[in-house]
C-alpha positions in Angstrom: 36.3 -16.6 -33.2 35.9 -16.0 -37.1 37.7 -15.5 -39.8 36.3 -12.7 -42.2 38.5 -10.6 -45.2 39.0 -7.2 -44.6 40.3 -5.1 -47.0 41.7 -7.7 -49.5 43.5 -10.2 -46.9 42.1 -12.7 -44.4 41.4 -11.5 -40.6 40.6 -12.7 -37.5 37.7 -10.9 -36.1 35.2 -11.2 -33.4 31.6 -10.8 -33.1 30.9 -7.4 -33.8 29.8 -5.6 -30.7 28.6 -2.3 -32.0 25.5 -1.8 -30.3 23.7 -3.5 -27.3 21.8 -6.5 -28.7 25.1 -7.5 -31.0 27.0 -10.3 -29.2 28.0 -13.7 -28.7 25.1 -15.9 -29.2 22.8 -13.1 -30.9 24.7 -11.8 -34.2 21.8 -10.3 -36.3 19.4 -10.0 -34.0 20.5 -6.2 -32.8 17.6 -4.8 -30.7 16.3 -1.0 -30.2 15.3 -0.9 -26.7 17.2 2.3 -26.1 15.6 5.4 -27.3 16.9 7.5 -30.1 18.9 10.0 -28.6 20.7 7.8 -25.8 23.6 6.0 -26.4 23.3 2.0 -26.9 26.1 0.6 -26.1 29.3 1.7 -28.1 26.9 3.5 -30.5 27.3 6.9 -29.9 24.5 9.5 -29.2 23.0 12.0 -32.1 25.5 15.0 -32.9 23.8 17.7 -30.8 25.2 20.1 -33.9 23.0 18.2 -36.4 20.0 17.7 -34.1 20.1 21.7 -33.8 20.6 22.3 -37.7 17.2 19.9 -38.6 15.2 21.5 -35.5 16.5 24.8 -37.2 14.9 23.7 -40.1 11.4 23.2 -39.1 9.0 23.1 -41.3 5.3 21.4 -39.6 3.4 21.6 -42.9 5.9 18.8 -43.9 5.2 17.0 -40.8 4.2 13.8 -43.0 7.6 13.8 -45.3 10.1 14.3 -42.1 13.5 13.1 -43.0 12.5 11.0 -46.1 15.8 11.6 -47.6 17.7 10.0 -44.4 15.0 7.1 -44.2 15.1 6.5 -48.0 19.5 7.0 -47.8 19.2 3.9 -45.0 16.6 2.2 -47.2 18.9 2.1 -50.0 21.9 1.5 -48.3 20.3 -2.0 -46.8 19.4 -2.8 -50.8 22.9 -2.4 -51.6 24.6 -4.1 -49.3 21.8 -6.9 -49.6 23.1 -7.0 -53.7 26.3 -6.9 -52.3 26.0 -10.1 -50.0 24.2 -12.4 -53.2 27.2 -11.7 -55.4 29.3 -14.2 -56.4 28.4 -17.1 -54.5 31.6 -19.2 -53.1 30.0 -22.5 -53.4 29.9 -22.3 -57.2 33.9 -23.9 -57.2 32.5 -27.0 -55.5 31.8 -28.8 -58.8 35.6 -28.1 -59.7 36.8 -29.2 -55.9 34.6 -32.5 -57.3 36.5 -33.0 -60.2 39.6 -32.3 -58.3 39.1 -34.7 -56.0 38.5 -37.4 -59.2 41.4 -36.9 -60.7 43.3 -37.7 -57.6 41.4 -40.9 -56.5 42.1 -41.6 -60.7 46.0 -41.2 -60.0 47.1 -43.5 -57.5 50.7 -44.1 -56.5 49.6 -47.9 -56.5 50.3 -47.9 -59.8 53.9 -48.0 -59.9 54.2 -50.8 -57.9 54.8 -54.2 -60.1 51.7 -56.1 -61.0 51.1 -59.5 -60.0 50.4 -62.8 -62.0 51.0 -62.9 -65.6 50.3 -59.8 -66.6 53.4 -58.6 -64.5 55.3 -60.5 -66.7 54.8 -58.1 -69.9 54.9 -54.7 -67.3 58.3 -53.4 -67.0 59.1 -50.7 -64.4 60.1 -48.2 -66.9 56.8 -48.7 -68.7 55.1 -48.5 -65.6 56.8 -45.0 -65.0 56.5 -43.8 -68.3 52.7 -44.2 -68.3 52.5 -42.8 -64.7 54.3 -39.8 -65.7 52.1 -39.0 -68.7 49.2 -39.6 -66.4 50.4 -36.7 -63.9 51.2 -34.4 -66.8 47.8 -34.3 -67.8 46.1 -34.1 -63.9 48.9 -31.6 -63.3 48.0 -29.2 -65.8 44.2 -29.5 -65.0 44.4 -28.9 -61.5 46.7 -26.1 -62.4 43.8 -24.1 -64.1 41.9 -25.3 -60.9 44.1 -23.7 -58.3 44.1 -20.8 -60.5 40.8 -20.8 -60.9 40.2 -21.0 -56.9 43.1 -17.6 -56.6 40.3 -15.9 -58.4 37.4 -16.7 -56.2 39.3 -16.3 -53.3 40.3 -12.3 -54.9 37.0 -11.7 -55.7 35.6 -13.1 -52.2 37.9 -9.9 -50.7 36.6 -7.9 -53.1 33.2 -8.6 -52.1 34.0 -8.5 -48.8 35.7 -4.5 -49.5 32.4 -3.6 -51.1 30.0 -4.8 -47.9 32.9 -3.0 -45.7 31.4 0.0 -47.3 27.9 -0.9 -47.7 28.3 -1.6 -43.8 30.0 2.0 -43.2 27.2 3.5 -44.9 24.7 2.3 -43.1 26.4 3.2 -39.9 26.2 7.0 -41.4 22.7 6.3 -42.4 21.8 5.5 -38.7 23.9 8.4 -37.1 21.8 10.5 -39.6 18.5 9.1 -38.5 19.1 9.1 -35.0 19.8 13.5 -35.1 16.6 13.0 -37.0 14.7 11.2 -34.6 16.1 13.4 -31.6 15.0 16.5 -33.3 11.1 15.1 -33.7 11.5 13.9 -29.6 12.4 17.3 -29.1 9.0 18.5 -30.4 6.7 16.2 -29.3 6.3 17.2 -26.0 4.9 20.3 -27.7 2.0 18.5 -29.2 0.5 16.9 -26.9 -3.1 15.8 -28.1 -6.2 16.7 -26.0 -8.2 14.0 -25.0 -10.7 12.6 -28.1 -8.1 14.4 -30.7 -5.9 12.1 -32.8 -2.0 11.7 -32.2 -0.2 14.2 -33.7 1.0 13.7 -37.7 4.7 13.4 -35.8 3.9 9.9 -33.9 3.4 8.3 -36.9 6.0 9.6 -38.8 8.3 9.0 -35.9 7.0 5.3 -36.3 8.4 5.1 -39.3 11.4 6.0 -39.1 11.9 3.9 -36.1 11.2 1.0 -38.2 13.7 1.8 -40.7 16.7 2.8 -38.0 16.0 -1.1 -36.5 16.1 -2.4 -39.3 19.4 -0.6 -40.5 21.1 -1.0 -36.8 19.9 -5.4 -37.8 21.2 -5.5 -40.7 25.4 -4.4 -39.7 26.0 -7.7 -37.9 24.3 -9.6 -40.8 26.8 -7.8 -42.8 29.5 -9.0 -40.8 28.0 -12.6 -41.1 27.9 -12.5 -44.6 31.8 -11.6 -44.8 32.6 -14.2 -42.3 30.5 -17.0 -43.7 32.7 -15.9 -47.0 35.9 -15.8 -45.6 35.8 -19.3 -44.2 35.4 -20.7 -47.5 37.5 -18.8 -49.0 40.4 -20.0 -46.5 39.8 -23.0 -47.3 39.7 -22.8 -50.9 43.4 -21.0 -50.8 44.6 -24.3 -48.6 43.4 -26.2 -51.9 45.0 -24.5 -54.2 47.9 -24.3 -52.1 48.0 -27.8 -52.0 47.6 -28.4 -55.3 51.1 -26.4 -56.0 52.6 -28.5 -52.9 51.2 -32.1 -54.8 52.7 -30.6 -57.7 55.6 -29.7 -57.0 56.3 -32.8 -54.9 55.2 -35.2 -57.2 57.3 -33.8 -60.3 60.8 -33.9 -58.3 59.6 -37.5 -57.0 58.8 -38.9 -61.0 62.2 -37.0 -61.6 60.8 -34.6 -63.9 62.1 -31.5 -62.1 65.1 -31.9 -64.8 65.5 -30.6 -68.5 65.4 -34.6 -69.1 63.4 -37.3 -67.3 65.6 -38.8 -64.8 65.5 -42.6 -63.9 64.2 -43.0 -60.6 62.9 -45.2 -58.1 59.4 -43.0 -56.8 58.8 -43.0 -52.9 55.5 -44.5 -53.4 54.8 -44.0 -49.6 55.6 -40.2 -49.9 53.6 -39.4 -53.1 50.6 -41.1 -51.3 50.8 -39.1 -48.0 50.8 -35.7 -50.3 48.1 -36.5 -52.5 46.2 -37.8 -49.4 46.6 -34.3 -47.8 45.3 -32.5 -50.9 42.4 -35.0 -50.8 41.8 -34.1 -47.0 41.9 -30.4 -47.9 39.6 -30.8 -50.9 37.1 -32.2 -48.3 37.4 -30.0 -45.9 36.7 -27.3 -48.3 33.4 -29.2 -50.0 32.5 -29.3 -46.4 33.0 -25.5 -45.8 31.7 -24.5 -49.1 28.0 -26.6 -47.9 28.5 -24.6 -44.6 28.9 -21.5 -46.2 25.7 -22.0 -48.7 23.5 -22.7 -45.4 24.8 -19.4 -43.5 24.4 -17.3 -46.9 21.1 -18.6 -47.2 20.1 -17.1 -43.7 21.6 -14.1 -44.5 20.1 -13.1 -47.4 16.9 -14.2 -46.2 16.9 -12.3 -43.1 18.1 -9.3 -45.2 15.4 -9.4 -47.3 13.4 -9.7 -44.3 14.5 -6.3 -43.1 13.6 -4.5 -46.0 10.3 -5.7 -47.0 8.3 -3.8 -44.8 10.4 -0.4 -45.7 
């Protein structure tokens, strides 16, 4: 199971299984065993209206140009979503989850309790509190611009994930367009068939082509897919941390009793404080770890992307 944004929010979703090939085990590595002009899988066969509307418009003295405009749509369509997927890289908020994590480790409950020896001598408990207090004032309103630093990427990471929704839609027209195309030039092949010694007919080639660029369209949907996930997992995790840091927050304000017009004298729950800031610790690391995750799989993405559109 995997988590990927759709449309602004956070979804499950499964492996997409849009064609044979796309599966369990085997995301982005879609295959094109089938023929153009069968059905593969859930993918559904060429429109039999369209197929008739190209064949109608025959022309063999532009044999050598055949559908350009629907190979160069899909061609495009892969750049786009390929821009689409190196935008805005997640893993940029792991020098501020660093820094987050700093600040914690530099603001310890410890520090309330009395200190030993002599110099416990000259530390009063309301001085101790005082300083404490002033301490979290200043953390508190530096992770504050953190968490709302994190909202954003986490907005944008939907955004980005809306704008390979489309990228992913139009690629699935692309193909529907090419496969009409490709069943219209099957449809006159059988026509031409070369006498022995003569060379293939201009339409093999072209029908090469265009081969090429319909596997490498039908390849690149799941990589999509894997590019929203690999997103969407950080971003999760990046929402628990700023989550979190309102929850330390919030937690740790009532507990200094500074949830009042006035400071209130209090006792702290040391062992409370500690427990909450250790769970925004635990989340900061698991999102550090995520965000690394998240770089590798973006990596692979983007490479194999760019993989599928050299050659066009």
């Amino acid at each position: 199971m995997q988590l990927n944004v759709q449309q602004g929010s956070l979804e499950t979703v499964g492996p997409s299984r849009l064609t044979s090939g796309i599966g369990p085990g085997n995301a982005g590595q879609a295959t094109c065993a089938v023929q153009p002009g069968q059905p593969q899988g859930n993918w559904p066969g060429p429109d039999a209206a369209r197929v008739a509307e190209i064949d109608a418009a025959w022309d063999d003295a532009q044999v050598g140009s055949f559908a350009e405009p629907a190979r160069a749509a899909a061609v495009e369509r892969i750049e786009r979503a390929l821009a689409a997927a190196r935008t805005g890289d997640l893993t940029e908020a792991t020098a501020q989850l660093t820094h987050a994590r700093s600040v914690l480790e530099g603001l310890d409950p410890g520090a309330l309790e009395p200190r030993r020896g002599i110099a416990g001598l000259f530390d009063s408990r309301g001085g101790r509190l005082k300083r404490f207090r002033e301490a979290w004032g200043r953390a508190a309103a530096g992770l504050g611009e953190t968490a709302k630093e994190l909202a954003g990427r986490v907005e944008g990471a939907a955004q980005r994930s809306g704008a390979l929704d489309k990228a992913w839609i139009e690629i699935r027209d692309a193909l529907a367009d090419l496969d009409a195309h490709l069943a219209a030039a099957a449809g006159r092949l059988p026509g031409h068939a070369p006498t022995e010694g003569d060379a293939p007919h201009p339409l093999v080639a072209r029908r090469a082509t265009l081969d090429a660029c319909r596997a490498a369209a039908l390849q690149s949907l799941p990589l999509i897919r894997s590019a929203q996930n690999a997103d969407a997992r950080a971003a999760e995790a990046l929402k628990a941390c700023a989550d979190g840091v309102a929850s330390w927050r919030d937690d740790w304000k009532e507990a200094l009793g500074l949830n009042a017009k006035r400071p209130k004298a209090v006792r702290p729950d040391r062992d409370r404080m500690g427990k909450v800031r250790e769970d925004l610790k635990a989340r900061i690391d698991r999102a550090l770890a995520e965000l690394t995750a998240s770089r590798s799989r973006r990596a692979e993405v983007e490479s194999r992307m760019a993989e599928l559109r050299r050659p066009l």
